[in-house]
N, C-alpha and C positions, 0 to 999 in steps of 0.2 A: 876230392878231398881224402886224406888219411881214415883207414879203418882206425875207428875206436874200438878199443875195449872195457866196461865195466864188470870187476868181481863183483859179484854178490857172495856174500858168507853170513847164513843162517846157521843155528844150531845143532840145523837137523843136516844140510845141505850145500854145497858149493857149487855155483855155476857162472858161463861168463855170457854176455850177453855181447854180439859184434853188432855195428851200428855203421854204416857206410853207404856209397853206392856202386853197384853191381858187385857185391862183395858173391853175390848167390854162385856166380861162379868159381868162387876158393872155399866153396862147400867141402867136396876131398880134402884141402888141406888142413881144413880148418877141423875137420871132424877127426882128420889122424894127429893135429896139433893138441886137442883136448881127449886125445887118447878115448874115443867113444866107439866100438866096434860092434855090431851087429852082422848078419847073416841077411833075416829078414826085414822088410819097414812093413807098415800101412800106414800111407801117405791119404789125408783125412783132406779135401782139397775144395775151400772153400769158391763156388760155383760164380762170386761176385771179381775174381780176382781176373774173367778171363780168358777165352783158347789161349791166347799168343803167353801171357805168362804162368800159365798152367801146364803147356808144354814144356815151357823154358826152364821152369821147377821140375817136372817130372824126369829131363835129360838128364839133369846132376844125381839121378838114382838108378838108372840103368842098370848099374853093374850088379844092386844087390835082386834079391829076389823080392817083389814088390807086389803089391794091390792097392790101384788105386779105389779111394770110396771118394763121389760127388757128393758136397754138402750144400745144400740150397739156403745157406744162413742168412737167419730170421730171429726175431724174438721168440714168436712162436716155435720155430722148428727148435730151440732150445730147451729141447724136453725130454722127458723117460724114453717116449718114443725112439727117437734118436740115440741113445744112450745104447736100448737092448739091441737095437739093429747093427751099430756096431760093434758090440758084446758079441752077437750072434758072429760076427762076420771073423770075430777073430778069434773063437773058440771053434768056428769050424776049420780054420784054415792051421790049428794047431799054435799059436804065435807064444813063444815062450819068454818067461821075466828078462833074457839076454836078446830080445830081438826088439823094437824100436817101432815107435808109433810118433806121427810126424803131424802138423797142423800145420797147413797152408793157409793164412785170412787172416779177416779182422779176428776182432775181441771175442764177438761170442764165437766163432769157431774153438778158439784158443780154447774157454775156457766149458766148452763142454768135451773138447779131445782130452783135454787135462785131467776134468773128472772121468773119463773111462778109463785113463791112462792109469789113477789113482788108485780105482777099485779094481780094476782088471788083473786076477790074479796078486790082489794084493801092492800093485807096484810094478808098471812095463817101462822102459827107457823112454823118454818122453823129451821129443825137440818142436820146440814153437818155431815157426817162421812167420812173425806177425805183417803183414802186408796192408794195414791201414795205418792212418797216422795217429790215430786212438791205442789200437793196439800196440803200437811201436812204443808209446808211450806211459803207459799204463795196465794194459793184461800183460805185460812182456815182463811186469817185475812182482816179484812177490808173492808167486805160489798161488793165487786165491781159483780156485776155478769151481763151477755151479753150474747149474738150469734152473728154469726159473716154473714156479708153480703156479699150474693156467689157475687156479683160484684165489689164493694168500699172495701173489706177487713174483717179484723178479730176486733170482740167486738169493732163493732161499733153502736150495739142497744143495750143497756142495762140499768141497776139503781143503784142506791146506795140501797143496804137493807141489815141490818145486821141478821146474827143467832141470834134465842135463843139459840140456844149452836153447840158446835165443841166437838167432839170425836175423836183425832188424835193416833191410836194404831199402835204400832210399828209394829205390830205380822202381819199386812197387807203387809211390804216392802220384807217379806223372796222372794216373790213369783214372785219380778219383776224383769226384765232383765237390763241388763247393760241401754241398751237404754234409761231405765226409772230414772236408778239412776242416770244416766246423767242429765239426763231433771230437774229432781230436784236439785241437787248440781249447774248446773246455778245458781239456785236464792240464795242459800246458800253463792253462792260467788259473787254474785251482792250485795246480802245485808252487806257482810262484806268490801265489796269494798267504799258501800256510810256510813259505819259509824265509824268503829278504825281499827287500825293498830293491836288491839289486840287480832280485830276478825278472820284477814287476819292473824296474825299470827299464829293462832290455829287451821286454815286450812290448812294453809302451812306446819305445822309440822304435819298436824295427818290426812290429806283427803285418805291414803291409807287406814287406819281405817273406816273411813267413807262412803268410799265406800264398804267398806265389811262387812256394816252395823256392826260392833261392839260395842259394850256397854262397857264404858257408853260414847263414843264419838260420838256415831247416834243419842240420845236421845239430849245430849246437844248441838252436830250443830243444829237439829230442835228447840230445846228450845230457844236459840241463836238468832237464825234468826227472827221465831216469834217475840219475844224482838224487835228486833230492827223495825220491821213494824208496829208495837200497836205504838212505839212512834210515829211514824211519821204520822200514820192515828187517831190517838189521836189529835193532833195537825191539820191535815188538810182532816177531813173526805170526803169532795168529790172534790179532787186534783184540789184548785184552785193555792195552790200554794207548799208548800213544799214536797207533795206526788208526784211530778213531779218526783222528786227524783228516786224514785222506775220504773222509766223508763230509767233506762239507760242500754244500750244495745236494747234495745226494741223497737226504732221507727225502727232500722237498722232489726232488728231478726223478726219481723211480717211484714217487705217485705219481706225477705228471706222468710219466710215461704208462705206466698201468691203468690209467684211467682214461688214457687215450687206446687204449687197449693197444700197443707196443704193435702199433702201423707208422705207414712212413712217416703222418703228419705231423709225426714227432719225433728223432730218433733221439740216442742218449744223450751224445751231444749238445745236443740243441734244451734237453731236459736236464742235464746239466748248467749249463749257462743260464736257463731259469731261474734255478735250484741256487743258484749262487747269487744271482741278484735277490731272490726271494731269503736268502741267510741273511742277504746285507741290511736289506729293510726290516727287520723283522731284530736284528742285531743295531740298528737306530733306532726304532721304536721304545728298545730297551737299552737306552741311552750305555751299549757298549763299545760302540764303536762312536767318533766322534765324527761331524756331518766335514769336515775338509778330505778326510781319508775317503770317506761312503763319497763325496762327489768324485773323488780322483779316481778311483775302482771304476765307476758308476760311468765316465764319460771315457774311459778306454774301452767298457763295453759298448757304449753307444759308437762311436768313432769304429769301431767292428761292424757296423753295417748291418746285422745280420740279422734286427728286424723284429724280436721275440719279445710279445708283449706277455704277461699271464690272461688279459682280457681278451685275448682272440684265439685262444685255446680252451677257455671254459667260464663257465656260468654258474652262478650261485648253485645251483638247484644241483653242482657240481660237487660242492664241500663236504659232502658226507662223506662218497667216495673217496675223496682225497683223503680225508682225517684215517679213515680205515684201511687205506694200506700205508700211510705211515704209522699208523698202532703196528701197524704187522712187520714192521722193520727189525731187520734184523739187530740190530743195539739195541733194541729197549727189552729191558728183563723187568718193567710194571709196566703199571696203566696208564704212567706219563709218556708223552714222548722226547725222546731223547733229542737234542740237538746238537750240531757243530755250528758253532758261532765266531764270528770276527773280532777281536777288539781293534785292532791293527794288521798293517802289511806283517806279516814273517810272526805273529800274536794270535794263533785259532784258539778258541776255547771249548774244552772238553766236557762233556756230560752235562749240558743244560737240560734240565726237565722241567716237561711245560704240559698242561694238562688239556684235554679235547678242545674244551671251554675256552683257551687264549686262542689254539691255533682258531678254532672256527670265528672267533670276532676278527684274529687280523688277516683272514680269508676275505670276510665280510668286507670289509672296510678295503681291501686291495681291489677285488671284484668289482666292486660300486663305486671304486676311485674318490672316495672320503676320507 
């Protein structure tokens, strides 16, 4: 299938994001077509992607002067730790604002090369090459990049910095497991959830395809999706107000995931997809959304197979924890917590505030299945 291209154009920033398969190899052309030039890289090389395409990324850098750093990406390894260590690696090796720091991986590789990329001297050339279906869809657009605090929670230290460029190739997804296509079809179906009915609908008819990566339906749900986050980060580059949007499911799926302490047996993904059914009930409870839309939403997740109850990832004796790292979310500026709620397909609704008190009854009451 044909290389895509999307601009992205921020305020602060322009870049374009390539979308194909085996595009990695018209990396040359592609980096002298966006006029990006460099001397040196440090190629930041997430350790899940690989030998066989770890080499095949590293050949298209040959020519420049290069260090590569293995990153062992983890939730945990998503921290200061990692941050100084390659701070360290690249104030000793001298690496100047005109020379180029590169991420190979998923999301959180991305978005913690992003934030040293950020702070590092201010500002170093900085190219994503997302290599999950998560990241291809979602860290690959809109600057946001973070680490996550072993105490208060997930990306809650980070900056607004965008790439000079995105390289999203297909030819990376052969190699990931279910768990991972999971992880990314969340936001596939988050993002068609906050924009049409047209988009929900061309999941609904075709995510068996998509999950089996087929062409040309894997290429266009990533095309798709991207589409729909440029606009919204177009309009509100550092979420004061309509990129709230893009949280939904999210304040609910990163306490799930923190309180499973961000191990396999849960990854974003899949906290995600929680996160999103738990917005839906919780947005019928409060008679926002009407119960024909929540069942149509509701039985393309179940028809997904994939199995995610909130009762078989925790327990009453659960809810505290959960309430106290959505207090710690990063939206809420009081003591309420903030939510993104549904009223309809392509209809999210912004800034519901709801106090410890509700969420912990309709924890209670989901828990105990009443």
């Amino acid at each position: 299938m044909k290389m895509k291209k999307i601009k992205i154009n921020t305020k602060d920033s322009k870049y374009n994001i390539y979308i194909g398969k085996n595009i990695i190899n018209n990396i040359p052309n592609i980096l002298k077509k966006e006029k990006i030039y460099f001397k040196k890289c440090f190629l930041v090389i997430d350790s899940n992607i690989g030998k066989k395409n770890s080499n095949f990324v590293k050949s298209k850098f040959k020519k420049y002067d290069n260090i590569i750093y293995n990153y062992k990406s983890s939730e945990k390894n998503k921290s200061f730790e990692y941050v100084n260590d390659i701070l360290n690696k690249l104030l000793h090796n001298n690496f100047s604002r005109n020379d180029c720091v590169i991420s190979i991986g998923g999301g959180i590789t991305g978005d913690l090369v992003g934030f040293v990329s950020s702070i590092y001297k201010r500002g170093i050339k900085f190219i994503n090459i997302p290599t999950t279906l998560l990241s291809q869809v979602d860290a690959s657009v809109g600057g946001k990049t973070g680490i996550n605090h072993k105490i208060y929670g997930k990306n809650l230290v980070g900056t607004f910095y965008q790439p000079n460029l995105v390289i999203s190739d297909i030819l990376f997804l052969d190699t990931l497991s279910k768990k991972e296509i999971i992880c990314g079809y969340a936001e596939i179906l988050k993002h068609s959830l906050i924009s049409s009915r047209e988009n929900f609908n061309f999941l609904n008819k075709n995510f068996d395809k998509i999950l089996s990566l087929n062409e040309p339906f894997i290429t266009k749900a990533i095309f798709e999706s991207c589409i729909v986050k440029k606009k919204i980060v177009q309009r509100d580059v550092k979420e004061k107000n309509l990129r709230k949007i893009l949280n939904l499911g999210h304040t609910f799926g990163h306490a799930y995931e923190a309180t499973c302490g961000f191990k396999k047996k849960l990854n974003h993904g899949e906290g995600v997809i929680l996160g999103i059914k738990t917005a839906l009930k919780f947005s019928l409870q409060r008679k926002l959304i009407n119960i024909k839309t929540y069942s149509k939403i509701l039985n393309h997740v179940k028809n997904l197979n994939f199995g995610l109850n909130l009762r078989n990832f925790f327990k009453i004796k659960d809810i505290n924890k959960l309430i106290y790292y959505m207090k710690n979310d990063k939206k809420n500026n009081s003591k309420m917590i903030n939510l993104i709620l549904l009223k309809d397909i392509g209809n999210p609704i912004l800034d519901n505030l709801y106090s410890e008190s509700d969420l912990k009854k309709f924890f209670k009451r989901e828990l105990l299945n009443i």
